[in-house]
C-alpha positions as CSV (number, residue, x, y, z in Angstrom):
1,X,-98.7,11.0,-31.9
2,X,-98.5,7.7,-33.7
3,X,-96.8,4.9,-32.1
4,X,-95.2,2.4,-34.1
5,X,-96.1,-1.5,-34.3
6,X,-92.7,-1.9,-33.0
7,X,-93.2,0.3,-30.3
8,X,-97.0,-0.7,-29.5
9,X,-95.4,-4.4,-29.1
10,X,-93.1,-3.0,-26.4
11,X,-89.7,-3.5,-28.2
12,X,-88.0,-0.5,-27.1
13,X,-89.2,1.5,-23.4
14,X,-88.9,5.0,-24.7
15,X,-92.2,5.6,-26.1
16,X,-93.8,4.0,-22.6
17,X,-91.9,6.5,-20.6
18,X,-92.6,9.5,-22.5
19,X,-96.3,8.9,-22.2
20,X,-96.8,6.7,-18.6
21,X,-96.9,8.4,-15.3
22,X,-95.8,5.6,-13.3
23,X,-92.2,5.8,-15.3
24,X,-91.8,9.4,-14.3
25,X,-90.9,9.2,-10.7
26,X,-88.1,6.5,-10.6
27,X,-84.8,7.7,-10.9
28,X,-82.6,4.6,-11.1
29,X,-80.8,5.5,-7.9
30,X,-81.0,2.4,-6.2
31,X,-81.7,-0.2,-9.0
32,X,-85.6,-1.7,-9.9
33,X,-87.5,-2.0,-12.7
34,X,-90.5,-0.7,-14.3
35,X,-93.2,-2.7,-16.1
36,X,-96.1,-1.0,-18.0
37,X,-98.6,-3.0,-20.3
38,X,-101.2,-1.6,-23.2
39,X,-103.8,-3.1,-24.6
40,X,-105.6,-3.0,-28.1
41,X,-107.3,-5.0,-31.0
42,X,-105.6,-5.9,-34.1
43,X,-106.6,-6.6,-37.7
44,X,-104.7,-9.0,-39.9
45,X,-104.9,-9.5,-43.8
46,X,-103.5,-12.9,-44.1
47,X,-103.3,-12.6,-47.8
48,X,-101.5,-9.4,-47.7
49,X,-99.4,-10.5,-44.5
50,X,-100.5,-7.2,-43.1
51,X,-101.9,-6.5,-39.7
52,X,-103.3,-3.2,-38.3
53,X,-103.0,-2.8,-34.9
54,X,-105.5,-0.1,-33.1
55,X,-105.4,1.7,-29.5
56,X,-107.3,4.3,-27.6
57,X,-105.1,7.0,-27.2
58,X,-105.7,9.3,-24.5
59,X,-102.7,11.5,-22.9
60,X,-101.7,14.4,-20.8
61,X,-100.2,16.9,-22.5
62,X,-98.9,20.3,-22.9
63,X,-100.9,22.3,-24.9
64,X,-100.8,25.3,-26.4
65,X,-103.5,28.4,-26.8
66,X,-103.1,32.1,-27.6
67,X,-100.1,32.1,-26.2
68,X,-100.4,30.4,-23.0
69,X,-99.4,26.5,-22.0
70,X,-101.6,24.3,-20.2
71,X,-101.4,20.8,-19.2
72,X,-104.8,18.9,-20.2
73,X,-105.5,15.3,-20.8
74,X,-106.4,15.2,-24.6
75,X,-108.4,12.1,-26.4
76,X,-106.8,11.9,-29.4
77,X,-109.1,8.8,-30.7
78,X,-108.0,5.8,-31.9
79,X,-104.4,5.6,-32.9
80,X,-103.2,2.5,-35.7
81,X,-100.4,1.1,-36.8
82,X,-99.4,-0.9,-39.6
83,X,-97.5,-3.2,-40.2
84,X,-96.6,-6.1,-42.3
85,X,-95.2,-9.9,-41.2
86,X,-93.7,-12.8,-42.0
87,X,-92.8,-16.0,-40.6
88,X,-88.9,-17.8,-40.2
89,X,-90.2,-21.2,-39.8
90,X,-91.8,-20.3,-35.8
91,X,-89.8,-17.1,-35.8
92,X,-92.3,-13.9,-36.0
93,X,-91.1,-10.9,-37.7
94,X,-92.7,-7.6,-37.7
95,X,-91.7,-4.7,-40.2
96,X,-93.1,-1.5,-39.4
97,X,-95.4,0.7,-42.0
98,X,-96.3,4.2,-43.1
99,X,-99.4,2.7,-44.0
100,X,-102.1,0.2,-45.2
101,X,-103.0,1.0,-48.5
102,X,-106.8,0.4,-50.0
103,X,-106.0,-2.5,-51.6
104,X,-104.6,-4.0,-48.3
105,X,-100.8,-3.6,-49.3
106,X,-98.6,-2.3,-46.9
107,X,-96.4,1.3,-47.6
108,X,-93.5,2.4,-47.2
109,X,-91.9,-0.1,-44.7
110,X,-88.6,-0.1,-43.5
111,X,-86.0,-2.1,-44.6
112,X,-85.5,-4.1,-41.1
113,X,-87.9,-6.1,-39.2
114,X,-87.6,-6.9,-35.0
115,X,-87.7,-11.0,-34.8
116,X,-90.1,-13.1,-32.0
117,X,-90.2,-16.2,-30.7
118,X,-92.4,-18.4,-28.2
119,X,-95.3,-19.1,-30.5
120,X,-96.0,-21.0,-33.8
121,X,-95.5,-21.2,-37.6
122,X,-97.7,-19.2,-39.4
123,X,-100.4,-18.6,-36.5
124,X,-100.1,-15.0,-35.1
125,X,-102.1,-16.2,-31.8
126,X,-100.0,-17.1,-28.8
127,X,-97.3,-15.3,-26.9
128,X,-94.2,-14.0,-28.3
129,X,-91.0,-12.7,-27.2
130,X,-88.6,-10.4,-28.8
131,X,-85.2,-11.3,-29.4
132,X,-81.5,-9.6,-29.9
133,X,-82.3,-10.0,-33.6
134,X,-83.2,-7.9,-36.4
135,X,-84.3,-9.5,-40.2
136,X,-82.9,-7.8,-43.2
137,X,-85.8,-7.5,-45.7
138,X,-82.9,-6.4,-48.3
139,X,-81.0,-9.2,-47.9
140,X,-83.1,-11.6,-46.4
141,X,-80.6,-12.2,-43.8
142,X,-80.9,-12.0,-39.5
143,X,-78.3,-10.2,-37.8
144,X,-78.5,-11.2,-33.7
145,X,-76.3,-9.2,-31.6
146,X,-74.1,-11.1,-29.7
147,X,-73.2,-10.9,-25.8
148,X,-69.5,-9.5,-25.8
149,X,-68.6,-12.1,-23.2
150,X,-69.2,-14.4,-25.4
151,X,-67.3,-13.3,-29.1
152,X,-64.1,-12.5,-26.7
153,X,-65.2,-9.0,-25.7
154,X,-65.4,-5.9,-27.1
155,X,-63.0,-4.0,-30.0
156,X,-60.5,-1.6,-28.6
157,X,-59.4,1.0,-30.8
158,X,-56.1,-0.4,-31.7
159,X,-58.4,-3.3,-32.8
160,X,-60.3,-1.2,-34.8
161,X,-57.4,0.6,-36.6
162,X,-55.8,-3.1,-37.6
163,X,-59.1,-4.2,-38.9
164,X,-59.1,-1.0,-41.4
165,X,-55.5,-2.2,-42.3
166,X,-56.5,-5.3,-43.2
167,X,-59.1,-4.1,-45.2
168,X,-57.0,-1.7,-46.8
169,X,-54.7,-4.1,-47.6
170,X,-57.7,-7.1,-48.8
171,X,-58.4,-4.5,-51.8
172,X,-57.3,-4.8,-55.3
173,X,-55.8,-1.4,-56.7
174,X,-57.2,-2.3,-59.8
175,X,-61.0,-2.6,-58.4
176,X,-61.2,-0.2,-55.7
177,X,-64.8,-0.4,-55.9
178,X,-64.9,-3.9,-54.5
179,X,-66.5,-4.4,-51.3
180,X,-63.6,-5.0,-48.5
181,X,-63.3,-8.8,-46.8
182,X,-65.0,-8.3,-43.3
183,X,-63.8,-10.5,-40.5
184,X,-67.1,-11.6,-39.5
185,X,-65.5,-12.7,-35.7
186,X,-63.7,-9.4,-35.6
187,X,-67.4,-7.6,-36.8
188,X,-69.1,-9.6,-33.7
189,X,-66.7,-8.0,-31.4
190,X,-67.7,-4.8,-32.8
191,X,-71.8,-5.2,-32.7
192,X,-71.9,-7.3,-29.3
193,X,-73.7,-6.0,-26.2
194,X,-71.8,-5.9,-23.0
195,X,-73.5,-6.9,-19.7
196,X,-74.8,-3.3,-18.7
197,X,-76.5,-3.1,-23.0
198,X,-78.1,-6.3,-22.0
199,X,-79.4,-5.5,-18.7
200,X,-80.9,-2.4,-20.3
201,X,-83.0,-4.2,-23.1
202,X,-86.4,-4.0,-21.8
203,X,-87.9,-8.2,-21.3
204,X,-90.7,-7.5,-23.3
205,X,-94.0,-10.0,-24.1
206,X,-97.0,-9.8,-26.9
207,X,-99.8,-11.8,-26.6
208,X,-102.0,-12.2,-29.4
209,X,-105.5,-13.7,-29.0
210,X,-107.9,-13.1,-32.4
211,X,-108.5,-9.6,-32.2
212,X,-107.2,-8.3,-29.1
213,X,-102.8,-8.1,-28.6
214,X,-101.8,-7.2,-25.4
215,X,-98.1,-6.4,-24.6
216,X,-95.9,-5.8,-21.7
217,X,-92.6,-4.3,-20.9
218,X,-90.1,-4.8,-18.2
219,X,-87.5,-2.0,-18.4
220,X,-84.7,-2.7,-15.4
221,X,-82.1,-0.6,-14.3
222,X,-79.6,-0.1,-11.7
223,X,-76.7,1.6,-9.9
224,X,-74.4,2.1,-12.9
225,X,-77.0,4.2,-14.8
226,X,-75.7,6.6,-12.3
227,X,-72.4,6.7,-13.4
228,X,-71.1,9.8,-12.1
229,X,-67.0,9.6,-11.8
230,X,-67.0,12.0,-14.7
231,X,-63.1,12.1,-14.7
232,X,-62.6,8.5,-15.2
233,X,-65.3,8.9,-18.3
234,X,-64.5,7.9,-22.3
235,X,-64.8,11.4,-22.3
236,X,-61.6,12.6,-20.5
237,X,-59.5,9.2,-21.7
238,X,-60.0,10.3,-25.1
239,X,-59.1,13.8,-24.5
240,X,-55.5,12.7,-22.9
241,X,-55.4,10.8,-25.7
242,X,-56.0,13.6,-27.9
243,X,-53.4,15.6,-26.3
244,X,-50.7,13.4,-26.2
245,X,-50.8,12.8,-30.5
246,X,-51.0,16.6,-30.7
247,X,-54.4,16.8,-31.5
248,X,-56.5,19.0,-29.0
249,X,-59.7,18.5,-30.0
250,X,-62.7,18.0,-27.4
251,X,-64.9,14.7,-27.5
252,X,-68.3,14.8,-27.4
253,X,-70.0,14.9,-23.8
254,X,-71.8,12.0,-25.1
255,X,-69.0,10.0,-23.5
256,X,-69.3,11.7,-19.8
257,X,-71.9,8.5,-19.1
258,X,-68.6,5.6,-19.9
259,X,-67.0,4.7,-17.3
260,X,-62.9,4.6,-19.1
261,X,-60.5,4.4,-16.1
262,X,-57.8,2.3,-17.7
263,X,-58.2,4.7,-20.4
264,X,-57.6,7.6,-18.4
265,X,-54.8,6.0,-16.7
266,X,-53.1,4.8,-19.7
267,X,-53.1,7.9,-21.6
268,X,-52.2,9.9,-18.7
269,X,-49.3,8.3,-18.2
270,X,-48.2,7.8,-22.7
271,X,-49.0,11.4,-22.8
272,X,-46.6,12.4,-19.9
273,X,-49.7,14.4,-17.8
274,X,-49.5,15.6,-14.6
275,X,-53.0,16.0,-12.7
276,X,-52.3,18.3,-9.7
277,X,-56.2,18.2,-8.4
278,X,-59.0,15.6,-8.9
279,X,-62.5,14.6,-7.9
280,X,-65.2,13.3,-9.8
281,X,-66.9,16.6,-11.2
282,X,-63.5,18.4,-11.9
283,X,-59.7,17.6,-12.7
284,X,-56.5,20.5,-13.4
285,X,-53.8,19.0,-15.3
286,X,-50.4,20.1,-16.9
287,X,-49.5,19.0,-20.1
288,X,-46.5,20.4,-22.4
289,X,-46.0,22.9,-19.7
290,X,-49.7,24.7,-20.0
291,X,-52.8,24.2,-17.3
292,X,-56.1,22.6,-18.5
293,X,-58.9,22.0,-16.1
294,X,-62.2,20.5,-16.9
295,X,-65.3,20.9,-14.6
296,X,-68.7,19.3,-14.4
297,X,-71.1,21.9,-12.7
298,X,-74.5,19.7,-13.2
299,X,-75.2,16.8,-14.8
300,X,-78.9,15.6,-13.9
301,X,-80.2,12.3,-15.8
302,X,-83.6,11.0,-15.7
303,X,-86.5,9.6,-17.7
304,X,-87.7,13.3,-18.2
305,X,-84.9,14.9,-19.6
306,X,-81.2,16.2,-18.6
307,X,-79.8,19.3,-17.1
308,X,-76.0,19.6,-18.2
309,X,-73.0,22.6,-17.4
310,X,-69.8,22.2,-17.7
311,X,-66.5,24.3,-18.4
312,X,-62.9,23.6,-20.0
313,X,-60.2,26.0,-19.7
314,X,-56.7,26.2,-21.1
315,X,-54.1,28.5,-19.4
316,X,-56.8,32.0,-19.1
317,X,-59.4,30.5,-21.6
318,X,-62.5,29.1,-20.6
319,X,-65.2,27.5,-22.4
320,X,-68.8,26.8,-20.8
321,X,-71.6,24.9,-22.3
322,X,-75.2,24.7,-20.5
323,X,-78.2,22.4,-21.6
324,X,-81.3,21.3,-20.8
325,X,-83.7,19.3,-22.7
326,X,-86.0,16.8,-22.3
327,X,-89.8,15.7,-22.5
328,X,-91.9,18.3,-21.7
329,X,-93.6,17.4,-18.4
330,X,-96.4,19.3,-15.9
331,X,-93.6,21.5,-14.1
332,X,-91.7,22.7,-17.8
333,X,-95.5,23.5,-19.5
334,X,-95.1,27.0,-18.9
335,X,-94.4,29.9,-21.0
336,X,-90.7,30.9,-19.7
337,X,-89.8,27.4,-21.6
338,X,-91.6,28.6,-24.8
339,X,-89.2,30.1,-27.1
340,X,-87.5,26.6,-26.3
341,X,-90.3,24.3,-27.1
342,X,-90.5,21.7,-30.3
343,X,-94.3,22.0,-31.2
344,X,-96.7,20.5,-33.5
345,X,-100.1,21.5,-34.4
346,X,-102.4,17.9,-34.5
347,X,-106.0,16.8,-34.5
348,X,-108.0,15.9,-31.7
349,X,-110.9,13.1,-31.6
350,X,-113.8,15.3,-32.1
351,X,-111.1,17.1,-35.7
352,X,-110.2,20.6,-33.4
353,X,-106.9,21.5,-34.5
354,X,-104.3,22.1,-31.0
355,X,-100.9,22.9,-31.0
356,X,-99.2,20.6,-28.6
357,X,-94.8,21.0,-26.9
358,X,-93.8,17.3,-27.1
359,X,-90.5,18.1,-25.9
360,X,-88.0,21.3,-25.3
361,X,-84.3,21.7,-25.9
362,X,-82.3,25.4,-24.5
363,X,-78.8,25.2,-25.2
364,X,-75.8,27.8,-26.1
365,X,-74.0,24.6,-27.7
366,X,-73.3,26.9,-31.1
367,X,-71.5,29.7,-28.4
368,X,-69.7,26.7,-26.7
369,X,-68.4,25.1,-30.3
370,X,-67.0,28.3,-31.6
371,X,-65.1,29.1,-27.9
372,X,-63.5,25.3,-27.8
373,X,-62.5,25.5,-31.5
374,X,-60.5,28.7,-30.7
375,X,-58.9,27.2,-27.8
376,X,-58.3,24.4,-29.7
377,X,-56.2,26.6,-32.2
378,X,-54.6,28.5,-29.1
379,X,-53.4,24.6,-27.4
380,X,-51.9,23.3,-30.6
381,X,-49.9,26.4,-30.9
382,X,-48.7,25.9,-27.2
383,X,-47.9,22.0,-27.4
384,X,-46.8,21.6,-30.9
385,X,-43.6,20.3,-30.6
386,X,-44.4,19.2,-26.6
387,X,-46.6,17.2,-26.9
388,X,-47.3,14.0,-29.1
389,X,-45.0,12.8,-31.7
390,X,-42.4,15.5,-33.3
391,X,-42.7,16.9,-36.5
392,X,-39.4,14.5,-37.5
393,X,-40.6,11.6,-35.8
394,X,-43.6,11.8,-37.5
395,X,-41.4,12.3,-40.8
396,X,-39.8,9.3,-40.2
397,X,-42.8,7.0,-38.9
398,X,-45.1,8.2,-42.2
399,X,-41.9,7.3,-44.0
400,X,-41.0,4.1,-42.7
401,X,-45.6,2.9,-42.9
402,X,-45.6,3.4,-46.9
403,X,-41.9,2.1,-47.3
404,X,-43.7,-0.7,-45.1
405,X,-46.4,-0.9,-47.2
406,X,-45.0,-0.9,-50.2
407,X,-43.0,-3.8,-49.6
408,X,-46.4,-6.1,-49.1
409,X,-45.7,-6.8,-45.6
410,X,-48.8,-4.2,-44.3
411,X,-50.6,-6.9,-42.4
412,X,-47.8,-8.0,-39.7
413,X,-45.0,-5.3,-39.1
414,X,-46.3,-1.7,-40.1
415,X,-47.2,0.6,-37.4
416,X,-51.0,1.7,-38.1
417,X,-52.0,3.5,-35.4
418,X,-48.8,5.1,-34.9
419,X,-48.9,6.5,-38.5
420,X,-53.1,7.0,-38.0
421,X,-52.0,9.7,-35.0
422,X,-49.4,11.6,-37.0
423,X,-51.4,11.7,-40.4
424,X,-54.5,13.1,-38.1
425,X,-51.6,15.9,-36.2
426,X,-50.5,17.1,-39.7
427,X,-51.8,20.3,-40.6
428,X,-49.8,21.6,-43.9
429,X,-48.2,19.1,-46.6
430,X,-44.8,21.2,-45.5
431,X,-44.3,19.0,-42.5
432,X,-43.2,16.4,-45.1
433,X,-41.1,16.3,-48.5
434,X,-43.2,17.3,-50.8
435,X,-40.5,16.4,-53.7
436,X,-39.5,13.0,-52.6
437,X,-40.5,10.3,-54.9
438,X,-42.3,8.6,-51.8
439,X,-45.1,11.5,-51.6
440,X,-47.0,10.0,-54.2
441,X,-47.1,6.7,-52.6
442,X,-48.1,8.1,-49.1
443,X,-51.0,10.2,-50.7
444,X,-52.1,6.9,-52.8
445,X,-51.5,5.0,-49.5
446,X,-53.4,7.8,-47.3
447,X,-56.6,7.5,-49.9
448,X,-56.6,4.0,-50.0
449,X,-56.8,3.7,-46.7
450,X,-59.6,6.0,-45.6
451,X,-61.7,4.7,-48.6
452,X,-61.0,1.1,-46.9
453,X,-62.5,3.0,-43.8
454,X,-65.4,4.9,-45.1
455,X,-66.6,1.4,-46.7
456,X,-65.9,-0.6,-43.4
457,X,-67.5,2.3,-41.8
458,X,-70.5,1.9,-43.9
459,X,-71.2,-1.8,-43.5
460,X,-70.6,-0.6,-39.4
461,X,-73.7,2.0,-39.9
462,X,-75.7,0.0,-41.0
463,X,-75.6,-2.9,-38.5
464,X,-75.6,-0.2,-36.2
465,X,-79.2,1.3,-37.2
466,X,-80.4,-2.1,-36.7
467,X,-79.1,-2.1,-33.5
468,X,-80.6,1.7,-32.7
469,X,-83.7,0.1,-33.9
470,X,-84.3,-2.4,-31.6
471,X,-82.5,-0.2,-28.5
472,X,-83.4,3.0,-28.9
């Protein structure tokens, strides 16, 4: 497997638990930390500003042979990284490679480099420190993420929904290609790291010494990466809030792990739900007169992998999704898991080709996707006209945003998120007028608006890769 500069230099943890055995045992349950260090010899081409850094890489693995898995500790040689550099006056940054090519240049490097401190201008030696910074080799710009304490916390979506109407409302009709005006205060709030995003940034350490780099990683964790009050989750805030616009749809279980319970409390009580039973795995609520329940059978996190099953049903529906996936370890190297195995066929030190199952994924997501977009069908059919805003409120709320709009006063009185939630309810063009001389403007309006969106939502993405980057 090659490991990254970035990685080798202990940046991010994940690569250091996949492969370390100390990592595998510690659960988080009560809170501690784990610190691994590697060792290695790097190169550097001053002229080039390229380095190539080099480890013995030795690893238990699963392995497989004529149809059989075993787990065997494979030398796979030496494995390098490239990588090139570049000094900030006596900030370090590094900007991970492909490769070193003959004539010493590096190849194909990506577009963002991670950002040190601790040592001096132009001299590699010395210990460095990452930071909550990535450099833009595009732009030849920084971008440090912020603590959210500190920019005035982090965006809700209301917040969200008025930036995209400012933007909307920033751009010339007559150059709809120009780039939107970006609140750079509001675009803090959005990037910034709350307490539990800094805690879990590994404190990591590279020390550089002529040919030999040694790095270390200190990956803490604690009580809250437990989080297990499922029914107070993102996950079930944003499916009231679903519910109560009239659109049933299911969030992803991606937001079973964020704690939301003001969410959940607030859009119970806009959407008019009654819960009749509760714990932490499983809630029944009515809504609009029908019976939903939602219930979390497992949900097992650790550094190995996750084991997931859950259900949702609606009135005599039910929907049920199991998962499991994860590295593969000792106890999952075995041939009941290998139909379910990703494997790749790589070269040993001594150039014998093996076939080795990195990691595993079973899952009947597909079966689960299909069964919730039916009962998604079968819910709006029951709460249309229950639930949410009515079909004539909605008339008259669309109505009055591009009347509002129209007459240049978008920024402080029109009701965005209230027109947002009807727009995204509509299914057909005949829940409005078709023939009224306002359609036009509400289509033009509508267009405008998500193109204001998708541009603010690309500018978003890509901050957000450099943040994946230096978290993942």
């Amino acid at each position: 497997m090659k490991k990254s500069l970035t990685l080798m230099l202990a940046v991010t943890s994940a690569f250091f638990f996949a492969c370390s055995d100390d990592s595998s045992s510690d659960s988080g349950t009560n809170g501690g930390s784990v610190t691994i260090e590697v060792s290695g010899t790097i190169s550097v081409d001053q002229e080039n500003k390229a380095v190539v850094v080099a480890i013995s890489n030795a690893e238990d693995v699963c392995v497989n042979e004529n149809n059989t898995y075993a787990w065997k500790n494979v030398d796979f040689g030496v494995d390098s990284s490239f990588a090139k550099y570049l000094f900030l006056g006596d900030t370090l940054v590094i900007i991970d490679c492909e490769e070193i090519g003959k004539d010493g240049e590096p190849r194909y490097c990506d577009d963002e480099g991670q950002m040190f401190v601790g040592g001096k201008a132009d001299d590699l030696n010395g210990t460095w420190k990452s930071v909550y910074c990535m450099y833009d080799t595009d732009d030849e710009t920084s971008q440090c993420f912020k603590a959210c304490k500190d920019v005035g916390g982090k965006l809700t979506e209301e917040e969200m929904a008025k930036m995209y109407e400012d933007m909307f409302s920033s751009m010339s009709e007559l150059d709809m290609d120009a780039e939107p005006e970006v609140d750079q205060k509001m675009m803090d709030r959005m990037t910034c790291l709350d307490d539990n995003d800094l805690r879990k940034f590994p404190e990591s350490t590279m020390k550089i010494s002529g040919n030999s780099i040694t790095s270390k990683v200190t990956y803490s964790y604690g009580d809250d990466d437990n989080f297990d009050d499922y029914m107070n989750s993102k996950f079930m805030s944003k499916f009231y809030k679903n519910l109560g616009s009239g659109d049933p749809s299911i969030p992803d279980t991606y937001y079973l792990t964020e704690e939301d319970s003001s969410g959940v409390e607030k859009y119970i009580k806009s959407a008019g739900i009654e819960v009749t039973k509760q714990t932490k795995n499983s809630v029944t609520f009515k809504f609009a007169d029908q019976t939903f329940s939602v219930n979390i059978k497992k949900f097992n996190n650790s550094v190995d992998g996750r084991e997931f099953s859950m259900s949702v049903s609606f009135n005599s529906m039910s929907c049920d999704l199991d998962a499991e996936e994860g590295e593969v370890t000792k106890s999952t190297c075995k041939a009941e898991y290998g139909e379910f195995f990703d494997k790749e066929t790589v070269k040993d030190a001594a150039g014998n080709k093996i076939t080795v199952a990195y990691e595993y994924e079973k899952s009947n997501e597909k079966d689960f996707d299909r069964c919730t977009d039916k009962m998604v069908d079968s819910v709006y059919a029951a709460i249309k006209g229950k639930g949410g805003s009515s079909d004539d409120e909605c008339d008259r709320i669309i109505q009055e945003y591009y009347a509002c709009s129209a007459s240049g006063s978008i920024n402080s009185n029109c009701d965005f998120v209230a027109y947002q939630e009807c727009v995204a309810a509509a299914t057909d063009d005949d829940t409005y007028d078709v023939s009224s001389p306002d359609w036009e403007l509400y289509k033009k309006a509508s267009s405008s608006a998500e193109l204001a969106k998708k541009k603010f939502l690309k500018n978003a993405r890509k901050i957000a890769r450099k943040l994946e980057k230096f978290a993942e």
